[in-house]
C-alpha positions as CSV (number, residue, x, y, z in Angstrom):
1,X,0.0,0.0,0.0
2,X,1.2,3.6,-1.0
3,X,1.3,6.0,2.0
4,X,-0.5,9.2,1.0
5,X,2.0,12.5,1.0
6,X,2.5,14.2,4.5
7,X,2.3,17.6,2.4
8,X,-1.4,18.6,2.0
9,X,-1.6,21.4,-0.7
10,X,-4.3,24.3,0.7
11,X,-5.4,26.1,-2.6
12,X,-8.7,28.1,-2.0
13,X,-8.2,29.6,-5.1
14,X,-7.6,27.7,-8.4
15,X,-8.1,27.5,-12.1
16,X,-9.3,24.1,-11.8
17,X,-11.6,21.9,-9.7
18,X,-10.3,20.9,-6.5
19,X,-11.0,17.6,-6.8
20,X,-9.3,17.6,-10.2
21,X,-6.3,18.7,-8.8
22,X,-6.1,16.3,-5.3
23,X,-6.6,13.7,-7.8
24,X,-3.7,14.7,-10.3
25,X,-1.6,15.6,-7.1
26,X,-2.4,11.6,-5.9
27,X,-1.3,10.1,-9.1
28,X,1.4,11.9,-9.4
29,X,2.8,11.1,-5.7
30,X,1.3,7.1,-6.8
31,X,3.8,7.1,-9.7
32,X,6.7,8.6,-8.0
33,X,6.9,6.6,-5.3
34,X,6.3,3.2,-7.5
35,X,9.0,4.6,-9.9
36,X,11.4,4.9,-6.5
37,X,10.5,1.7,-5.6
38,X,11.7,0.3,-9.3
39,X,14.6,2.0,-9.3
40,X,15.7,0.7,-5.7
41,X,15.1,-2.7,-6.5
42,X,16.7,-2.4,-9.4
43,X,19.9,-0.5,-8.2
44,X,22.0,-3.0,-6.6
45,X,21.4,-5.4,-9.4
46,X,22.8,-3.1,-11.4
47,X,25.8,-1.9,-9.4
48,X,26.7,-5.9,-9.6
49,X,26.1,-6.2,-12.9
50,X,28.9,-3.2,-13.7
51,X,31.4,-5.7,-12.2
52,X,30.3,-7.8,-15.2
53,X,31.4,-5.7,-17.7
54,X,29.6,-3.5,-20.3
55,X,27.7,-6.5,-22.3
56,X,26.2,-7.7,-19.6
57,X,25.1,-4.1,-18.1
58,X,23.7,-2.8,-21.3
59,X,21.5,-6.0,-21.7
60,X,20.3,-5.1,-18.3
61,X,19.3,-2.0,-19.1
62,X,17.4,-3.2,-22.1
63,X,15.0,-5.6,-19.8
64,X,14.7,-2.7,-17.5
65,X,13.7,-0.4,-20.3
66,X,11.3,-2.5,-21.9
67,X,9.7,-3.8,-17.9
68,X,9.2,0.1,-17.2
69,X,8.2,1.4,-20.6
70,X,10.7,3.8,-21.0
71,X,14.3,4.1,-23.3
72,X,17.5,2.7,-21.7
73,X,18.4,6.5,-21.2
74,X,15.6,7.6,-18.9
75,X,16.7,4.4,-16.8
76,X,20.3,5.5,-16.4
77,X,19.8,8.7,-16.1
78,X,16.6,7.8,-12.9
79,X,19.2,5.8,-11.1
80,X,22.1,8.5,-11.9
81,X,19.5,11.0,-10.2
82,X,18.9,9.2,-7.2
83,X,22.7,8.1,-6.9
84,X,23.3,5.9,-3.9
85,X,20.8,7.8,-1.4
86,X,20.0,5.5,1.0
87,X,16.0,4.3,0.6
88,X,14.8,5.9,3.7
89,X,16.4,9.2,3.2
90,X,14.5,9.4,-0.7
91,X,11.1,8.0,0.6
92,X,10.9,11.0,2.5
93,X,11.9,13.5,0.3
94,X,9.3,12.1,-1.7
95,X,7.1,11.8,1.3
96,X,7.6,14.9,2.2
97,X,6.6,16.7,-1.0
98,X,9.9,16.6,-3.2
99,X,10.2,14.8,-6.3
100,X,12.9,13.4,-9.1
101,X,13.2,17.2,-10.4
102,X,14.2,18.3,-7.1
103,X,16.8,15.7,-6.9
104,X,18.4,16.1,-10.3
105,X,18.1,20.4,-9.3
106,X,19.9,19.7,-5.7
107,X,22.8,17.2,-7.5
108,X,23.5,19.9,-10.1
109,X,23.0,23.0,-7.8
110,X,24.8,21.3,-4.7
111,X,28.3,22.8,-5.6
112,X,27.4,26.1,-6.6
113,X,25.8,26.2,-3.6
114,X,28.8,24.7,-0.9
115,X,26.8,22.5,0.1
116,X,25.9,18.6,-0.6
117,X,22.8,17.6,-2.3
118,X,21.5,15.9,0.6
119,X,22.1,19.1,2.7
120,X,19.6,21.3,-0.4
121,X,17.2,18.6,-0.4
122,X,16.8,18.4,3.7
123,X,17.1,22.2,4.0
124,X,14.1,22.1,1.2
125,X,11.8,20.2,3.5
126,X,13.3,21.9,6.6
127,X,12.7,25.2,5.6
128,X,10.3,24.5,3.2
129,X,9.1,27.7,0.7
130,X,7.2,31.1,2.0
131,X,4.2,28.9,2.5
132,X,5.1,26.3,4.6
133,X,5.0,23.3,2.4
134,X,8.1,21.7,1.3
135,X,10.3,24.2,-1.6
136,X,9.1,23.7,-5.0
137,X,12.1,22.9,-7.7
138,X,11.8,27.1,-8.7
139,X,12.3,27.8,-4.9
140,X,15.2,25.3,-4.3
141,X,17.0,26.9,-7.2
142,X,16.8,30.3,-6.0
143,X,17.5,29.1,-2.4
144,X,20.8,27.1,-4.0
145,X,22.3,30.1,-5.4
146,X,21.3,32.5,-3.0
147,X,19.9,36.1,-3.5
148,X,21.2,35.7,-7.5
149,X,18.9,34.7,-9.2
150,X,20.4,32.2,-12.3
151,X,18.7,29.7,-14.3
152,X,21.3,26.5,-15.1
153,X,20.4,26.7,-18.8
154,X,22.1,30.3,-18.6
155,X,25.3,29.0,-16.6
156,X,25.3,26.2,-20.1
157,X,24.6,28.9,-22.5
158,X,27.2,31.6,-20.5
159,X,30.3,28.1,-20.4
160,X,29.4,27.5,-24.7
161,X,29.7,31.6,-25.3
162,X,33.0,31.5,-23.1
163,X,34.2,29.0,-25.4
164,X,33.3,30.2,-28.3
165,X,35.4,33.5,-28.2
166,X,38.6,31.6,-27.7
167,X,38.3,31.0,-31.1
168,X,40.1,33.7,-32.9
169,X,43.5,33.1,-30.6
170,X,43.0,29.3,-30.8
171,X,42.4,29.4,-34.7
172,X,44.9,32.2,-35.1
173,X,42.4,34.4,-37.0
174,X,44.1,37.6,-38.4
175,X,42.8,40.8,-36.6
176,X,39.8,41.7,-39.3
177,X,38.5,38.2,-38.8
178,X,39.0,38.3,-35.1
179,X,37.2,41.3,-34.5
180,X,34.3,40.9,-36.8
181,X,34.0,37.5,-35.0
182,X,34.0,39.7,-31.3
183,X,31.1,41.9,-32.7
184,X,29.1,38.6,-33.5
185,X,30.1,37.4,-30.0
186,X,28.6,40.5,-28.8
187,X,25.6,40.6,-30.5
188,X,25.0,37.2,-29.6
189,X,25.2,38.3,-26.0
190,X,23.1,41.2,-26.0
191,X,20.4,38.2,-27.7
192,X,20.6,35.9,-24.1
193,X,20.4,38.9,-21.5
């Protein structure tokens, strides 16, 4: 039997019927927790199956795949998200009102922030967002990287841009090329702010 959420959501004012949305907001919590469950059964089979070698591992993920409905990606990259958290410690986060996004947010945010990922996601339930409940994924990010406000696509788009104007020293562009290729840089710039 699936425990029901210890987060109750209070919304007196919605777009859509209440009932609509505790039933949504049921499923939802139904099918994280049995996708948890999969994934922790399936983890240490896994983990052995590495010492195996690659063959043997990818042919795993293939049976998993095809069992859970899903590509052999979305498997590795579910069990890659919940790492080796111990059981107890994701059934309530989950429990508690967090899901996989806030997971894969607090493994990607956790060094920006100093902190671990298991530090973000307690400190999410702890603290919880300006309404009480547990933070949502938007909140968690903001709370990672404090009163600046980044999104992580930015950070991606920011590292590819950095890149990309090394280009005239490490191509050895003459100094037309190079500095048409800066004004293009800065154009490109002024398009992401």
């Amino acid at each position: 039997m699936i425990p029901t959420p210890s987060v109750q959501v209070d919304r007196s004012t919605t777009m859509l019927p209440k009932e609509l949305l505790d039933k949504l907001r049921e499923r939802a919590y139904r099918g994280t927790v049995l996708k948890m469950a999969n994934l922790l059964d399936i983890r240490p089979l896994i983990e052995d199956a590495r010492e195996e070698g690659n063959r043997v591992l990818m042919t795993m993920y293939g049976e998993i795949a095809e069992a859970m409905l899903v590509h052999q990606d979305t498997v590795r990259g579910d069990l890659a998200t919940i790492r080796n958290y111990s059981p107890e410690k994701l059934m309530y986060w989950v429990g508690s009102g967090l899901g996989f996004s806030h997971i894969e947010m607090a493994n990607q945010l956790a060094e920006l922030a100093h902190k671990t990922p298991l530090q973000l996601l307690d400190e999410a339930v702890a603290l919880g967002g300006p309404n009480g409940k547990a933070m949502t994924v938007q909140e968690l990010m903001s709370f990672a990287l404090g009163e600046q406000k980044r999104e992580p696509a930015m950070f991606r788009v920011n590292a590819l841009l950095s890149r990309l104007a090394r280009f005239p020293d490490l191509l050895k562009w003459d100094t037309k090329k190079a500095g048409e290729f800066t004004q293009l840089m800065e154009q490109i710039r002024r398009f992401f702010e």
